[in-house]
C-alpha positions in Angstrom: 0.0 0.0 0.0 1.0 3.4 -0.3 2.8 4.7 3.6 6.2 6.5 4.5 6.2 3.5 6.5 10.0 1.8 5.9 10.5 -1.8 5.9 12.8 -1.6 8.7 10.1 0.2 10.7 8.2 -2.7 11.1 10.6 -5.9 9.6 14.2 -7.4 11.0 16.7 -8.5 8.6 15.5 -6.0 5.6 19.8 -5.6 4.3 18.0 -7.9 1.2 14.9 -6.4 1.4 13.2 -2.7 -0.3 10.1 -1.4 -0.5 9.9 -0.9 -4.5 7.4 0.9 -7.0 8.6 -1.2 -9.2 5.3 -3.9 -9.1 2.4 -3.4 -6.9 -1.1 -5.2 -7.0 -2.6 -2.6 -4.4 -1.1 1.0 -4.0 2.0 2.2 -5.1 4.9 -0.2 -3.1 4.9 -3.9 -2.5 7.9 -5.4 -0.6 11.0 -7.0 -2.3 12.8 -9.8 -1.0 16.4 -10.8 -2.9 17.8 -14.4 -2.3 21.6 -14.4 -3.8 22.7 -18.3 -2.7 20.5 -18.7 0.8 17.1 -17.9 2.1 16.5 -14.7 2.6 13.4 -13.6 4.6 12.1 -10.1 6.6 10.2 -10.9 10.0 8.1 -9.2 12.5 7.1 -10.2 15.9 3.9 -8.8 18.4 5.0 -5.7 19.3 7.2 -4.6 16.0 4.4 -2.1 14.6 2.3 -4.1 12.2 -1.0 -3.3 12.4 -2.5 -7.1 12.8 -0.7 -10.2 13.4 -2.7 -13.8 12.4 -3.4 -15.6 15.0 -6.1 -18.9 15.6 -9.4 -18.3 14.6 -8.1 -15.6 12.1 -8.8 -15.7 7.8 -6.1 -13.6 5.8 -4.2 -13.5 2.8 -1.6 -12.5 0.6 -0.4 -12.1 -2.7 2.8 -13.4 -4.0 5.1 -13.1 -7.3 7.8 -14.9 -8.2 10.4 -13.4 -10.9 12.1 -16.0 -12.1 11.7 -20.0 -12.7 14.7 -20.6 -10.2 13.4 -19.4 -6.7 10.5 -20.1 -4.4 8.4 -18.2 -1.6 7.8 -19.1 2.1 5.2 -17.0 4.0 5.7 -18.0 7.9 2.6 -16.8 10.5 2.6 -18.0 14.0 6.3 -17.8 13.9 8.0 -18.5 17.3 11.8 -18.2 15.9 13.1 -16.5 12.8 16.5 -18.1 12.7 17.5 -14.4 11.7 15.6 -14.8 8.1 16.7 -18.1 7.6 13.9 -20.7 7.0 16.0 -23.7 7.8 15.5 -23.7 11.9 12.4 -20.8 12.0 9.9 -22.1 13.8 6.2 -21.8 12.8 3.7 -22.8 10.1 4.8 -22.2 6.7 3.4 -22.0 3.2 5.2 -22.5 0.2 4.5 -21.6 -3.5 7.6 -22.3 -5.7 8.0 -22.1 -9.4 11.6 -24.2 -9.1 10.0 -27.6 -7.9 5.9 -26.6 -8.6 4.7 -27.0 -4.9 2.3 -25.7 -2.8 2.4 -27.4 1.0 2.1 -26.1 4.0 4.8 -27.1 7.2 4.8 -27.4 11.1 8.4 -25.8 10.4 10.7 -27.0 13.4 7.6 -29.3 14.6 6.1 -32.2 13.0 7.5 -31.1 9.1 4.9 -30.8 5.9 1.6 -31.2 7.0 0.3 -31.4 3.3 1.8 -30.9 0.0 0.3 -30.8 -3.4 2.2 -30.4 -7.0 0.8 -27.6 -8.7 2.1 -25.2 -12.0 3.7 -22.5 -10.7 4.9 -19.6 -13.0 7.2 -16.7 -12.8 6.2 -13.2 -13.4 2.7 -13.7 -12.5 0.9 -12.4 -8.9 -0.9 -15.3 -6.9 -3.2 -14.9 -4.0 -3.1 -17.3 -1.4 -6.3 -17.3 1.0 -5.8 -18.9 5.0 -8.4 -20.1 7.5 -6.1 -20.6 11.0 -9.1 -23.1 12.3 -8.9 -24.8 15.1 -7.5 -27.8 14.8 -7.2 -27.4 11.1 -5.5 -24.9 9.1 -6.1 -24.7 5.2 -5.1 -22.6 2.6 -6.0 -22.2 -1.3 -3.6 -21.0 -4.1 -5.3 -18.7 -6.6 -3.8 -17.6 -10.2 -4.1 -14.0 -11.3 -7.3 -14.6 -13.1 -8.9 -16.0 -9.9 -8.7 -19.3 -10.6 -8.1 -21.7 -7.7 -5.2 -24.0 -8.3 -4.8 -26.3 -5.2 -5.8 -26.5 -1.7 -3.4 -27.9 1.6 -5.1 -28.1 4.6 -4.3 -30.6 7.7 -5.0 -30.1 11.6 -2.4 -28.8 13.9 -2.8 -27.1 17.1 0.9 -26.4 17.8 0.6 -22.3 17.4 -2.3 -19.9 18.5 0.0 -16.5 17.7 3.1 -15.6 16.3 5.0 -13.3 14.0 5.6 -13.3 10.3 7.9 -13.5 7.7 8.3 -13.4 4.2 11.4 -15.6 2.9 12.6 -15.7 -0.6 14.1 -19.0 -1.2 17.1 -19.3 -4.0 16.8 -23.2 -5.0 18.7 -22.9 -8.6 19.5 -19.2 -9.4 19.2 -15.8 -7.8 15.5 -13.9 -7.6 13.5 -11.3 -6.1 10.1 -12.8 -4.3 7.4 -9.6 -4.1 5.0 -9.3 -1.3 1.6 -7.6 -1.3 -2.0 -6.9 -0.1 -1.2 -8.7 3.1 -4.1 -8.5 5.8 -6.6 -10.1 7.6 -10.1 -10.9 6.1 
């Protein structure tokens, strides 16, 4: 959305991170996230200045674009440690939308591992929305194309997290890439 709001007003680890004009889906900035050889990812806990944080019981969602073939995107919520932006050894639930291996799943991260996992075309240079119900016990979220067309569903009942933070991690599986985040909210 459009704010003088910085990244590192409300996000930890933004050195691979901008707020660009560059592609937006709602206002004028969306948030850029640059993986050059690891996982690069911006996080905020309760308390950092977001306006809402998901927690149980909560619907929200978020959009998504990938710019290249080579790199994948992990959204975190109820995130209890961000390993400094590093997915490997965050803790939380995670979804995952990449274009280098065409998954959607969703993960107990640092818990009990992928919950559910579908393969599903995933292409670069296109926005997706992904839609979350945080239900108790079960968590489910649908992947939707640009057109609004749903493209796969995960869902599988967890209860280990009832809050947590966020974070946005661009993963780098075979070459460097920007991962751009928008419209995220509650519904």
């Amino acid at each position: 959305g459009d704010s003088n709001t910085t990244l590192s007003d409300v996000y930890s680890n933004t050195s691979d991170a901008t707020r660009t004009t560059s592609i937006a889906v709602e206002g004028s900035y969306s948030a850029s996230v640059y993986s050059t050889g690891t996982n690069n990812g911006i996080y905020s806990f309760i308390g950092d200045g977001l306006n809402n944080y998901p927690e149980r019981g909560d619907s929200f969602k978020y959009r998504v674009y990938l710019d290249n073939s080579g790199v994948g995107s992990w959204f975190f919520f109820g995130l209890q440690d961000a390993n400094n932006g590093q997915r490997n050894n965050a803790v939380g639930y995670s979804l995952r939308a990449s274009a280098s291996v065409d998954e959607f799943d969703l993960q107990d991260k640092g818990g009990d591992g992928v919950i559910d996992q579908t393969n599903v075309s995933i292409s670069s240079g296109e926005w997706y929305r992904v839609e979350v119900s945080w239900g108790d016990p079960t968590i489910s979220a649908t992947l939707y194309d640009s057109s609004d067309t749903s493209l796969a569903t995960v869902s599988g009942d967890n209860t280990r997290h009832d809050t947590g933070g966020v974070m946005y991690v661009s993963e780098d599986r075979d070459t460097d890439g920007n991962v751009y985040w928008d419209n995220i909210r509650t519904t």
